[in-house]
C-alpha positions in Angstrom: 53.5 7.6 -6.1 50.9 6.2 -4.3 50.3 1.8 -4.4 46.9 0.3 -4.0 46.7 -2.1 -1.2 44.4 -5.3 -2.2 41.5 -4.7 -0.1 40.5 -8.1 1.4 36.7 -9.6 2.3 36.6 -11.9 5.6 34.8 -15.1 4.2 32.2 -16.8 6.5 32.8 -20.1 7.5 30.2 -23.0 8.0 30.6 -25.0 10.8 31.4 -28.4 10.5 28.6 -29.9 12.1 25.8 -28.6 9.7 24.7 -31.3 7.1 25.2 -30.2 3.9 22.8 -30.9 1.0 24.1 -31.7 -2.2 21.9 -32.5 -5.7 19.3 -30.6 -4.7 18.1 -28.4 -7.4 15.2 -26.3 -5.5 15.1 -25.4 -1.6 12.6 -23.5 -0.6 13.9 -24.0 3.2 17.7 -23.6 4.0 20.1 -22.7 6.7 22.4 -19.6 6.0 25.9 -19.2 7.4 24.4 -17.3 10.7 22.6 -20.4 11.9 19.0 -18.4 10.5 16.5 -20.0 8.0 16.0 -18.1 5.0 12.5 -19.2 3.1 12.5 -18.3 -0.6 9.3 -16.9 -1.0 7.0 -18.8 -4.2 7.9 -15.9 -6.4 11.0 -16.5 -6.3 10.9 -20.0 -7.0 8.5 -19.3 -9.9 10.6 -17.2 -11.6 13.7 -19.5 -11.1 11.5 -22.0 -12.8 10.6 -19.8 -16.2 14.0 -18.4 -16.3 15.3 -22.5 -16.2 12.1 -22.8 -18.9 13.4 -19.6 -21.1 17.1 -21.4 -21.2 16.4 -24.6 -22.2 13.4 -24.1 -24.5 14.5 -21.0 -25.7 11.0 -18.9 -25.6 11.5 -15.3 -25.3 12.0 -12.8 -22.4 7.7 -12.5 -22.0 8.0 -15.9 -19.9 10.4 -14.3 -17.4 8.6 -11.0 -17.5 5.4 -12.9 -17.1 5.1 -13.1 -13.8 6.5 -9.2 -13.2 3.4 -8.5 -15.2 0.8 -10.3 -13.6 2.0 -8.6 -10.5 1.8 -5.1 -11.8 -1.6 -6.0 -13.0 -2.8 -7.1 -9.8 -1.0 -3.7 -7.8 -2.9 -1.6 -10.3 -6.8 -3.6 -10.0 -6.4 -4.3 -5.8 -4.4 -1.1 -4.6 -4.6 1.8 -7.2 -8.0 1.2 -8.9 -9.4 1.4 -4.8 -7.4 4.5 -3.6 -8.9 6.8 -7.1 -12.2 6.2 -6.1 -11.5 7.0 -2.7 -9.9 10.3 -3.6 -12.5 10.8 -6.6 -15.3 10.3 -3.8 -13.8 12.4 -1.5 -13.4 15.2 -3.9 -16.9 15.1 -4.9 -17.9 15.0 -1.2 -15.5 18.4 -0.3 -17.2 20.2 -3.6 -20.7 19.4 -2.4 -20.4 21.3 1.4 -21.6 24.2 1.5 -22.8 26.7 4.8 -25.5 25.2 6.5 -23.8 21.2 6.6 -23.5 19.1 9.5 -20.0 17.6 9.1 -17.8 14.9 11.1 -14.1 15.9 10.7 -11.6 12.7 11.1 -10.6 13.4 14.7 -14.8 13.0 15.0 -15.3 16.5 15.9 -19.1 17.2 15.0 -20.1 21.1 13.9 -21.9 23.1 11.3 -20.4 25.0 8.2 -21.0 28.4 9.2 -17.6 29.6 6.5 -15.8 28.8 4.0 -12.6 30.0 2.5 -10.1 28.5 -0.2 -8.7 25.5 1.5 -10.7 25.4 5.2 -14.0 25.8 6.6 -15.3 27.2 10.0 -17.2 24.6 11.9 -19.6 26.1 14.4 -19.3 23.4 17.7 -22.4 24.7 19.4 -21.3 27.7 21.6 -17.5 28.0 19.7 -16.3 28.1 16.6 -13.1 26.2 14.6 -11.4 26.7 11.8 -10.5 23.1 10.3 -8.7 22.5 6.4 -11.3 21.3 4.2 -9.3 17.5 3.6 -9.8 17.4 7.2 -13.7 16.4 7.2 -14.3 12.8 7.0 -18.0 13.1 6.1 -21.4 14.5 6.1 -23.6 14.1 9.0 -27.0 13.3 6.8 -29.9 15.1 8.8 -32.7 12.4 10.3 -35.3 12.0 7.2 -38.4 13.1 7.9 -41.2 10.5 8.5 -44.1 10.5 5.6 -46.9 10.2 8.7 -46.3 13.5 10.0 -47.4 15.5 7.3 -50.6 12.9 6.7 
């Protein structure tokens, strides 16, 4: 009933006056079919390099996985590990206001707690008042400590 026409891919065509390289095994620096230079980054080349070790030595998958895991490793220790005890911190920090603090919210609006409800607090400004979500506030303001000669 109905006949499948071949669909058909234009091919790109080098021009003739770009040298071509022949017997080379790795490039890290080559010219694509646009005229561009495309630089294979060192992970790449590294794992071209184990899976070329895995085929002719015939270890197991673990020395192309290898590298895959020493990047997850590193993800987890320099960018997870980091952002927990940020939010852990931050958590502890929100738990620990209470009426009375001096606060600095992250647009660096200064107040004091004056209430609190379930996910905000009101911020008295000196003559106004402003309701702001508790996430909101960056940090305590720590009052100026006292000096031990006044009380001498």
């Amino acid at each position: 009933m109905f006949q499948r026409h071949p669909t058909t891919i234009p091919a790109f065509r080098r021009e003739q006056s770009e040298p071509q390289v022949s017997n080379a095994k790795y490039r890290t620096l080559r010219t694509d079919p646009h005229g561009g230079i495309v630089v294979i980054s060192a992970l790449t080349t590294a794992l071209v390099i184990a899976t070329e070790a895995e085929s002719t030595s015939g270890s197991s998958a673990l020395a192309f996985l290898f590298p895959f895991i020493i990047l997850g490793a590193l993800f987890y220790i320099f960018i997870l590990m980091p952002q927990r005890r940020r939010q852990k911190k931050a958590k502890e920090m929100q738990a620990a206001m209470s009426i009375g603090d001096e606060v600095r919210t992250i647009g660096g609006i200064v107040g004091t707690i004056v209430g609190e409800d379930d996910e905000t607090f009101t911020l008295d400004l000196g003559g106004s008042t402003m309701r702001v979500v508790k996430r909101a506030v960056a940090e305590m303001m720590r009052p100026p400590e006292p000096d031990g000669d006044a009380n001498s």
